[in-house]
VOVEXKOL-382418 format. One line per field, with one value per residue (C-alpha): residue number from 1; y, z, x. Coordinates in pm, whole numbers, plus 50000, padded with zeros to 5 digits. Example, Ala and Ser with C-alpha at 12.3 -4.5 7.8 and 13.67 -1.06 7.14 Angstrom:
resi: c(1 2);
py: c(49550 49894);
pz: c(50780 50714);
px: c(51230 51367);
// end
This chain:
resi: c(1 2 3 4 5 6 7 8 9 10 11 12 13 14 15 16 17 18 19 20 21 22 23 24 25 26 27 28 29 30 31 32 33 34 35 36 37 38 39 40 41 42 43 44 45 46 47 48 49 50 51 52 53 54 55 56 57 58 59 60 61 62 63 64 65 66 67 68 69 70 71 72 73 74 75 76 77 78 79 80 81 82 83 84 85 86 87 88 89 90 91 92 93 94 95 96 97 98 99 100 101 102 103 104 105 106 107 108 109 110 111 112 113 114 115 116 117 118 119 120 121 122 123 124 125 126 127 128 129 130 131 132 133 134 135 136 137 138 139 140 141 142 143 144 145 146 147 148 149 150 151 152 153 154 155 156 157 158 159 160 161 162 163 164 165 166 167 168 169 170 171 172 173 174 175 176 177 178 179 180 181 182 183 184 185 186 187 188 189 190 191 192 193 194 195 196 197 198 199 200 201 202 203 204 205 206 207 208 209 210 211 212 213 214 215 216 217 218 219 220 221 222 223 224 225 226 227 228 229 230 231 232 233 234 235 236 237 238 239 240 241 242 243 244 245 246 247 248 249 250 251 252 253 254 255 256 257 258 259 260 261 262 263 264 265 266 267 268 269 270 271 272 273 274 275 276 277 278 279 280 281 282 283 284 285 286 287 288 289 290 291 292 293 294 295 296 297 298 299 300 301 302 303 304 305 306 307 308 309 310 311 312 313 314 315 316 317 318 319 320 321 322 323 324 325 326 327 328 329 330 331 332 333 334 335 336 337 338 339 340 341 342 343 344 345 346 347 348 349 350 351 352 353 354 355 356 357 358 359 360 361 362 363 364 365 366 367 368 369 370 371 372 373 374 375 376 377 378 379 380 381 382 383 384 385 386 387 388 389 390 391 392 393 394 395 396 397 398 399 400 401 402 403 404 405 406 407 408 409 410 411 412 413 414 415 416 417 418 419 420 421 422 423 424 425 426 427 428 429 430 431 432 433 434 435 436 437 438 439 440 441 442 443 444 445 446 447 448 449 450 451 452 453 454 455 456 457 458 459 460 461 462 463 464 465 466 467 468 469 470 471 472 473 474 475 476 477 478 479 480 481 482 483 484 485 486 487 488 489 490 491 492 493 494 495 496 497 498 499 500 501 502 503 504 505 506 507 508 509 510 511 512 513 514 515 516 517 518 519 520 521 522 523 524 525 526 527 528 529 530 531 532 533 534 535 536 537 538 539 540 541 542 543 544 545 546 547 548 549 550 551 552 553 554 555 556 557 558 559 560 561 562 563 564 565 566 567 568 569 570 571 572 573 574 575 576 577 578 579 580 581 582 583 584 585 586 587 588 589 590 591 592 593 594 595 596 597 598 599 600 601 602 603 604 605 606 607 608 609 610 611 612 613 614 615 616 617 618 619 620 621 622 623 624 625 626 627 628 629 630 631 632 633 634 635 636 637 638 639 640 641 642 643 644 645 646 647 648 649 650 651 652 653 654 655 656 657 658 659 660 661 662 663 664 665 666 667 668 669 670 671 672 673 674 675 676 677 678 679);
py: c(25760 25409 25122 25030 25346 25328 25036 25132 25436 25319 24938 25051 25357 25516 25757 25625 25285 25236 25219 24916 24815 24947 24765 24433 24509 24542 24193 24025 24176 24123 23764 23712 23458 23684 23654 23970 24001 24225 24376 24311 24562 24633 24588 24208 24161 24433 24316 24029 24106 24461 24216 24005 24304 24423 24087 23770 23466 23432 23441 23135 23266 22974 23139 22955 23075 23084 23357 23591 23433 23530 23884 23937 23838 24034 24302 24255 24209 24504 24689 24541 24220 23899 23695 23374 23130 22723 22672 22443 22739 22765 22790 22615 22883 23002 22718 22751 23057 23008 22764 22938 23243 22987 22866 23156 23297 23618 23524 23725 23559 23228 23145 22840 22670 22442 22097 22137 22066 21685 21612 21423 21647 21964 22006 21940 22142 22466 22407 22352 22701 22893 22962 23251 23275 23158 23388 23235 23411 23336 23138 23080 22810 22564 22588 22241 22384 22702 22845 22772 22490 22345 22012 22131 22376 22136 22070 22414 22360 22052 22245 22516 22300 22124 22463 22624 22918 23244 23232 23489 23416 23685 23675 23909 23607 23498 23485 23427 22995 23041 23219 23003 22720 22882 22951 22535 22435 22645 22821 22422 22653 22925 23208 23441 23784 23886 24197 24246 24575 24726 24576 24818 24889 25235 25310 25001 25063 24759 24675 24334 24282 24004 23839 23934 23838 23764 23808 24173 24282 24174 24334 24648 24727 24625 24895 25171 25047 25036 24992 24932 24644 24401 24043 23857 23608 23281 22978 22742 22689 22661 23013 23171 23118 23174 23520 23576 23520 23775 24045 23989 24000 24352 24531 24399 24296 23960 23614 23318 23150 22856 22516 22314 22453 22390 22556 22719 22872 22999 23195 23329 23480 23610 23712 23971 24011 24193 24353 24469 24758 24739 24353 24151 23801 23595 23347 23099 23176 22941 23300 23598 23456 23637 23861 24186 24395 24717 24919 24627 24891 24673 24296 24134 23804 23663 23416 23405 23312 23082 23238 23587 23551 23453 23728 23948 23842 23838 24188 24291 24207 24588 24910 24825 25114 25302 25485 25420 25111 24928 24619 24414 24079 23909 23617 23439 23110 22909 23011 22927 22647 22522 22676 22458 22177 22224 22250 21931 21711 21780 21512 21753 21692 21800 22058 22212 22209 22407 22625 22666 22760 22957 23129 23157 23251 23557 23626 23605 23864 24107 24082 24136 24397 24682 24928 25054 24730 24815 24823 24510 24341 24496 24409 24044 24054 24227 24622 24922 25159 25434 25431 25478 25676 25405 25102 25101 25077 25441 25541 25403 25226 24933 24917 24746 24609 24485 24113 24040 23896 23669 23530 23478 23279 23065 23024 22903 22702 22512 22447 22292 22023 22011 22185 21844 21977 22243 22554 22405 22202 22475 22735 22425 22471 22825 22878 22618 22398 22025 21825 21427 21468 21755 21516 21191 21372 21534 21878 21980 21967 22270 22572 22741 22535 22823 23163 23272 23238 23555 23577 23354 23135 23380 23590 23328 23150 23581 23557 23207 23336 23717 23484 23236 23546 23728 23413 23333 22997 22775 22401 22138 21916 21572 21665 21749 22047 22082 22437 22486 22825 22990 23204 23526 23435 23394 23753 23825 23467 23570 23933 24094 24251 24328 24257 24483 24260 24366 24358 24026 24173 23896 23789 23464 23349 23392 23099 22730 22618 22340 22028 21893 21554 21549 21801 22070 21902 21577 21736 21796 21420 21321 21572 21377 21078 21173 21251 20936 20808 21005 20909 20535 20557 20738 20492 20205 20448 20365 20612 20704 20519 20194 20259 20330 20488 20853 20723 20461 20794 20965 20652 20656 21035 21004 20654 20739 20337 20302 19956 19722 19513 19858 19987 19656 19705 20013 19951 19932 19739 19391 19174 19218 19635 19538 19397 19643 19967 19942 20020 20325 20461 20432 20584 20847 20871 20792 20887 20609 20234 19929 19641 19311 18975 18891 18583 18779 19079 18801 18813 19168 19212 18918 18707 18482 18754 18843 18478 18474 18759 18596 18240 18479 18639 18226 18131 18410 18313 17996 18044 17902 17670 17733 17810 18002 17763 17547 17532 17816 17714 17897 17795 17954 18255 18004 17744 17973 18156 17758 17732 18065 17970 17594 17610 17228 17121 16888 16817 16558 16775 17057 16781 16797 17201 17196 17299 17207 16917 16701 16925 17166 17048 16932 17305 17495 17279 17286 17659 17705 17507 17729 18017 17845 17765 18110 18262);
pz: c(38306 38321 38205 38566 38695 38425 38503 38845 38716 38496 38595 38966 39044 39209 39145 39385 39542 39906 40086 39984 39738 39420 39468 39536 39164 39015 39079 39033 38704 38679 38678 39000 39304 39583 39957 40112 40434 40464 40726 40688 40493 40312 39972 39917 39616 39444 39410 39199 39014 38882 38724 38598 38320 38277 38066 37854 37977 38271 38665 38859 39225 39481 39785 40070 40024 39843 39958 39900 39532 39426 39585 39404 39115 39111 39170 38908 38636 38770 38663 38375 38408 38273 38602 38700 38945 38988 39311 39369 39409 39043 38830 38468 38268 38515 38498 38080 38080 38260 38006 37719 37873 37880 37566 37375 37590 37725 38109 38307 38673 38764 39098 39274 39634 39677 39704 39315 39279 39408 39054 38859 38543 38651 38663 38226 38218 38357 38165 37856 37989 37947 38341 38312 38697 38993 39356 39684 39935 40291 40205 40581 40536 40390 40736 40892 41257 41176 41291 40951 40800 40507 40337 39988 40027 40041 39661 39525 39517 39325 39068 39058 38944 38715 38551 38590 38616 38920 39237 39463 39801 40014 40412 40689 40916 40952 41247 41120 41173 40921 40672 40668 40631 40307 40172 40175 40079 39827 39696 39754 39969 39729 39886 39719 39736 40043 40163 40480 40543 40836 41063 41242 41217 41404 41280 41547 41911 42140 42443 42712 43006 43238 43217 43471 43340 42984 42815 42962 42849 42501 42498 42646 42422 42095 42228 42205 41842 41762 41372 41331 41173 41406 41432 41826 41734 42018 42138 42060 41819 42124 42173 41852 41846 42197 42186 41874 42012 42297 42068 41862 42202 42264 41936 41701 41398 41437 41340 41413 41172 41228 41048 41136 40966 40636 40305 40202 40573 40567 40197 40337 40636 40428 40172 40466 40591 40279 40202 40517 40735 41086 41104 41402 41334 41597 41438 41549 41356 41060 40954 40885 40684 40334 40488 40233 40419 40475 40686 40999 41273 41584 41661 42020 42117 42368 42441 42436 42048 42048 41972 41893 41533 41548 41744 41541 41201 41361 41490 41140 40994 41128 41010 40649 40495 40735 40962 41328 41461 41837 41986 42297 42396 42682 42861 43172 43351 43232 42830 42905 43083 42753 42519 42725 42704 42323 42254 42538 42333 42020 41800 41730 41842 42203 41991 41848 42138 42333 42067 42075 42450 42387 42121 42386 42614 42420 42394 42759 42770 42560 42758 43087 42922 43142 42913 42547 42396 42067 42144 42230 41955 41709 41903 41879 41503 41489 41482 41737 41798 42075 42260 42032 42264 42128 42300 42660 42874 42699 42806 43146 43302 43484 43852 43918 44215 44215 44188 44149 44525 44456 44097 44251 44515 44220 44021 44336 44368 44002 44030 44358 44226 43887 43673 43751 43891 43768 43888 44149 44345 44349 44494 44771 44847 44830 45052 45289 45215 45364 45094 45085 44748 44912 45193 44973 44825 45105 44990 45275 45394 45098 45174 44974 45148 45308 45190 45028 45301 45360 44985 44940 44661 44389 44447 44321 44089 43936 43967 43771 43483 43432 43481 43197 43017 43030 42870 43225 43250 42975 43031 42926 42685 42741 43119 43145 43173 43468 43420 43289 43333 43039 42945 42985 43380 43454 43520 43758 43962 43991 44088 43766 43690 43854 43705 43788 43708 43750 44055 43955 43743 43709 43978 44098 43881 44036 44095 44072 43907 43716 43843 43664 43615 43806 44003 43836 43887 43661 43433 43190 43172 43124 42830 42706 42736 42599 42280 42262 42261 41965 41808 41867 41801 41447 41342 41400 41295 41611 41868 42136 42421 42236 42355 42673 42854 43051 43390 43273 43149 43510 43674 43476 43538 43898 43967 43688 43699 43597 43492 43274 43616 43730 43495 43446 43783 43617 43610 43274 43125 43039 42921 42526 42589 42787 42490 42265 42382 42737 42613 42416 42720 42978 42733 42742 43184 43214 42861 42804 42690 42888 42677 42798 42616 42508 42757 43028 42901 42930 43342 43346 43678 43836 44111 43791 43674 43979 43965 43611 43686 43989 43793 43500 43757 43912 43550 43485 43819 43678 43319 43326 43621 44013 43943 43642 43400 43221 42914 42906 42889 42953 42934 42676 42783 42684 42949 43244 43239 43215 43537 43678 43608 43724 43997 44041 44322 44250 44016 43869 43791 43670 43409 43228 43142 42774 42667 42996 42900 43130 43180 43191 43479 43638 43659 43708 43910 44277 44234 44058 44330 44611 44398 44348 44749 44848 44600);
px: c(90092 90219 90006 90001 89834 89657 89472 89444 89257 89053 88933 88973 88914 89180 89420 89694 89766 89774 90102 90317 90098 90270 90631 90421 90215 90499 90684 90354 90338 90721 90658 90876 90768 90566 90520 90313 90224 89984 89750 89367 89218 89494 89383 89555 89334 89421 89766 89722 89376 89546 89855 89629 89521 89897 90026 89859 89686 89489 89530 89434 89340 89290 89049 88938 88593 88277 88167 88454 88538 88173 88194 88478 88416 88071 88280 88546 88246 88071 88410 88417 88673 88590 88635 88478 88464 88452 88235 87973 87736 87748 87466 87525 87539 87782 88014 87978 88055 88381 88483 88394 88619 88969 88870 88890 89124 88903 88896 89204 89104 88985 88861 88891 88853 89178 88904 88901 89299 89205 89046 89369 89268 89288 89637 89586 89295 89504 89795 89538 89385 89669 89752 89994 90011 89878 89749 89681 89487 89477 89809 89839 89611 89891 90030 89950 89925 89757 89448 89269 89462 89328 89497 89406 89646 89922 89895 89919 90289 90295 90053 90271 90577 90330 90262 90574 90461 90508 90312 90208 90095 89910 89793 89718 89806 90184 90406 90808 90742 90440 90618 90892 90623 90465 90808 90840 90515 90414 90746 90951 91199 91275 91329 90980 91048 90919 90718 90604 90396 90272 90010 89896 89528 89509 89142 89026 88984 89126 88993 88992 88754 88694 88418 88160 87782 87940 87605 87542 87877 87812 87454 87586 87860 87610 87356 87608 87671 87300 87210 87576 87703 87927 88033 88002 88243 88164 88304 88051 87737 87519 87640 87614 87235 87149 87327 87147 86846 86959 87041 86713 86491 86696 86596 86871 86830 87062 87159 87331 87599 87807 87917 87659 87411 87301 87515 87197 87171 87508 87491 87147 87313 87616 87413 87231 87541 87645 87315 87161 87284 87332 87315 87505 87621 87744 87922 88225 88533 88412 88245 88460 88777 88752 88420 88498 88251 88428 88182 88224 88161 88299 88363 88324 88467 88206 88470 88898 88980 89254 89571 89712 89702 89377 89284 89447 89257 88923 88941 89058 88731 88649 88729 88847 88689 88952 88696 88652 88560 88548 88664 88583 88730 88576 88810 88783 88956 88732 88831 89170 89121 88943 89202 89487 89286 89199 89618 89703 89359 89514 89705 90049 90347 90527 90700 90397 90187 90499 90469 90085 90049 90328 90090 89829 90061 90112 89683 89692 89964 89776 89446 89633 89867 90007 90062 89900 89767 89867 90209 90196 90026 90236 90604 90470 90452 90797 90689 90779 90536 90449 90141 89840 89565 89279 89277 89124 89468 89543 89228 89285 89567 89527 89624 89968 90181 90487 90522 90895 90937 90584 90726 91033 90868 90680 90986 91136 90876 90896 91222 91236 90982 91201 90904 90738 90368 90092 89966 89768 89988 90270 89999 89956 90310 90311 90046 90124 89865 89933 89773 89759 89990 90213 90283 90299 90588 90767 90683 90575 90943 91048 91213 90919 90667 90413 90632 90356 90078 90040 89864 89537 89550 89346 89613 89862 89604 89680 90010 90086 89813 90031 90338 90191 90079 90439 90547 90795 90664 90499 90315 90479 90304 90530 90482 90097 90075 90367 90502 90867 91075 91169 91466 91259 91202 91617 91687 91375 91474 91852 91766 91866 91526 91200 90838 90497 90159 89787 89602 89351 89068 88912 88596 88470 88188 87846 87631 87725 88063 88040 88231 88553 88562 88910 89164 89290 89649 89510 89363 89637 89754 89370 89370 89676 89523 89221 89445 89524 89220 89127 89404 89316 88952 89034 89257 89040 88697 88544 88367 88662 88386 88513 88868 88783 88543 88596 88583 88866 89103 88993 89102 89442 89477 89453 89636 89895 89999 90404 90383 90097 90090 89953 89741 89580 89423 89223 88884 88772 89074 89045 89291 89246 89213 89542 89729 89532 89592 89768 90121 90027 89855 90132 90360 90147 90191 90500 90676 90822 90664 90713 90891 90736 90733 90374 90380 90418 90154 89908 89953 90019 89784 89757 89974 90122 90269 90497 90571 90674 90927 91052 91103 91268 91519 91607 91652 91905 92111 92175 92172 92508 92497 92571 92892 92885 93082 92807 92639 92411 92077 91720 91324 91088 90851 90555 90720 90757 90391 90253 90442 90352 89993 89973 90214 90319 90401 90678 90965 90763 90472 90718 90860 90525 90597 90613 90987 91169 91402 91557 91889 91685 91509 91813 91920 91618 91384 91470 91482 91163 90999 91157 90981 90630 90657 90764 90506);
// end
């Protein structure tokens, strides 16, 4: 028996290591650079705490988590490992402990949250230690635009060259852009050795419904999983305690967990968590990364989560102990309506935010999947598989129609407008529907103007979602939201493929709908420039109202002004907010900035400032004289908006300008008083 299985044996307690987890042990304890991908569940930890016993000095492991460094380490000591951890749950005799174990050199695994890297000595300390190698769990976190990025990540690379010593980063979350993101921030771009393993999770049942009284659904599937434990992961805080409440009222024994509650809160309700059987927590997603719970008989989403990958991790918090356990994701327009806005609101770049809806794009495909969900979710992290007989789709298949004439029709439809306009407005044209902005822009007078009356406009609000969700069309960040075709869509618009969709599961909400604050065609470009806003108001640590207020943005969205004469006619924009902020903002509507001397920015608005351009444009015609052969000579911007804004009246008036010299009067006068007389 090799000192490997050994260990594994003896400190462990198992005779054989899962699958992929052996070849992964052994370049740890090799002392080689280590990427694994891994599926949640998989026993991650295993494969740098067994190395950790196999050679000298310790193991630093950096966890995003308090929770799941002390559960860990409890269990490591209750196996007999020295482990510790540096939290600030620590007792002091804790924290002396630890110290005393690098000191005399008996502690194999050190704990730590990534916050503790900011302290300038630590970086000594370790190397002091005797650091032998360094483990990063949840190393998706270094990723800047991930799901559950965390800034302290960004310096485990630098410590790692401080130490010089191997790394070995684990996850259960990594698409190819991530990976390639932790190879360069934690591994400088050396290629790690890689392994990806399976992530397939066939013990968990998947399964998607609309939303149709939200609340029922969730209290209905927890009654058929009575006394066992489960996770509601929600939207909101709000949420989390009001469905709580719900679930208590029912019989449940259930709590509430979220960020903005107090630390002491949060390890009480983890602490049950861990302790109590058949508890439900209903939690946003700041609960569950690093839960090591493995009896987690089912997890709900109440709402949409926000991408794929988050999806995918949440519902991995099931089922780890490998027996059966049941899904449920509830989504309706209104989550994705919020999950666009979240991604459009947010401060990445264009090339990001493509990237996120195409992300979400992706969720929404699973959730209105035609065939075995699993399939699906495993081709978009690179794996074939056949149908699996436990999701809900294998159970029962969905409806279907086919759709290729109607998203032909829509791609028709996009391009004709040249991907300039939203959902919305191309379901006007589609269905015929003579709108003051259809007619405004002639679109009324399209080919594909009314083709698709015959079809009300749920029907197409369907059709643009399963298009969205087959990833045929994606918003456009730099265009606000206006949809663009992708490559995937080119075959089914030139008659090269065909495309079946679901018939629309989803209902109409009951009772009132809540009014948005503009038309579903502005509301992308007031998400932009709410972004903006935030950006602005962070900068100057101001509240965002101090920018401008909403009802400014909702003017802006709805106006969308082209010039600063324009958009100083906003209501809500002064002349200093002008100069301020105005240029940033119309960047933002029409994507490009308006260069304007600050002379004239000071009329931007008013009747002096078409003056001052009309008085620029005279100058310029006889910059060198009537006939083109003089001295060139020109007034100052501060000498033509004092004209512009005391109009005189006479050549003798317009001498007093400061700046215009006699020759330049000679030249310029008569026709700057033709312009003041005209004006």
């Amino acid at each position: 028996m090799t000192q490997m299985h050994e260990i594994l044996m003896r400190v462990f307690g198992f005779s054989d290591f899962r699958p992929g987890q052996e070849e992964i042990v052994q370049a740890v304890a090799g002392g080689e650079d280590v990427l694994a991908i891994m599926p949640t569940g998989g026993g991650k930890s295993l494969c740098y705490q067994l190395p950790a016993l196999m050679g000298g000095g310790a193991t630093l492991v950096i966890s995003p988590l308090i929770a799941l460094m002390r559960d860990q380490v409890r269990g490591l000591q209750a196996a007999g490992v020295a482990a510790g951890a540096l939290t600030s749950g620590n007792t002091g005799e804790e924290t002396d402990a630890v110290w005393r174990g690098l000191e005399d050199g008996s502690l194999r695994l050190l704990y730590m949250a990534p916050e503790r890297l900011a302290s300038g000595a630590m970086d000594r300390i370790l190397r002091e230690a005797g650091i032998a190698r360094i483990a990063v769990d949840e190393a998706h976190c270094v990723s800047q635009w991930g799901h559950d990025f965390r800034p302290d990540y960004l310096r485990i690379g630098e410590l790692r060259r401080a130490l010089d010593v191997p790394l070995s980063a684990f996850t259960a979350t990594a698409d190819e852009e991530t990976r390639a993101e932790i190879v360069e921030r934690l591994f400088g771009g050396a290629a790690p050795r890689q392994f990806l393993r399976g992530f397939d999770r066939p013990n968990i049942h998947l399964a998607f419904a609309a939303k149709d009284g939200p609340r029922r659904q969730i209290l209905d599937f927890a009654a058929a999983r009575r006394g066992q434990p489960g996770i509601v992961y929600c939207g909101t805080r709000a949420k989390t305690e009001s469905l709580a409440q719900a679930l208590g009222q029912a019989g449940h024994a259930a709590c509430a967990y979220h960020g903005g509650m107090e630390a002491d809160q949060r390890r009480v309700v983890e602490g049950r968590f861990a302790r109590e059987d058949g508890l439900v927590v209903c939690a946003t997603v700041a609960f569950g990364m690093g839960v090591d719970k493995p009896d987690i008989r089912w997890v709900a989403h109440a709402d949409l989560p926000k991408s794929i990958e988050g999806y995918y991790q949440e519902i991995g918090r099931a089922g780890r102990d490998g027996a059966p356990a049941d899904t449920l994701t509830l989504f309706g327009p209104d989550d994705i309506r919020l999950r666009r806005t979240q991604i459009d609101e947010g401060l990445a770049p264009p090339e990001r935010k493509g990237a996120d809806h195409g992300r979400l794009n992706a969720l929404l495909g699973l959730a209105e999947a035609l065939g075995c969900r699993r399939v699906q979710l495993l081709a978009y992290f690179g794996e074939e598989a056949t149908p699996c007989g436990n999701c809900d789709l294998c159970d029962k298949p969905p409806e279907t129609f086919d759709a290729t004439e109607a998203v032909r029709m829509a791609l028709s439809a996009i391009l004709r407008t040249d991907e300039r306009f939203g959902a919305g407005h191309l379901i006007d044209i589609l269905t015929g529907s003579a709108t003051a902005k259809i007619k405004e822009r002639n679109h009324d007078k399209l080919p594909t103007f009314g083709v698709g009356k015959g079809q009300d406009k749920r029907h197409w609000q369907a059709v643009f979602r399963q298009m969205m969700g087959r990833d045929l069309v994606r918003p456009d960040p730099e265009r606000h939201g206006a949809l663009r075709m992708t490559h995937a869509a080119r075959p089914i618009l030139r008659g090269e493929d065909r495309i079946d969709l679901r018939r629309d599961a989803m209902r109409r909400p009951e009772g009132p709908t809540p009014r948005a604050m503009v038309g579903e065609e502005d509301a992308p470009l007031l998400s932009a420039l709410k972004a903006q806003r935030r950006a602005l108001a962070e900068a100057q640590s101001v509240p965002a109202y101090v920018v401008f207020p909403d009802r400014t943005l909702i003017e802006m969205a709805e106006r969308r002004p082209q010039s600063l004469d324009e958009m100083a006619r906003i209501s809500g924009i002064g002349a200093v907010k002008l100069e301020r902020f105005g240029a940033a903002f119309l960047k933002v509507i029409t994507g490009a900035g308006e260069e304007m001397h600050p002379a004239r920015r000071k009329l931007a608005g008013k009747p002096q400032g078409a003056l001052y351009d009309r008085l620029m444009e005279a100058q310029a015609r006889l910059a060198r004289g009537e006939d083109g052969t003089g001295k060139p000579l020109s007034c100052g911007s501060g000498t033509l908006r004092w004209i512009a804004e005391r109009r005189p009246a006479s050549l003798e008036e317009l001498a007093r300008a400061p700046g215009i010299s006699t020759p330049k009067l000679d030249r310029f006068g008569p026709a700057f008083l033709d312009v003041l007389q005209d004006g």
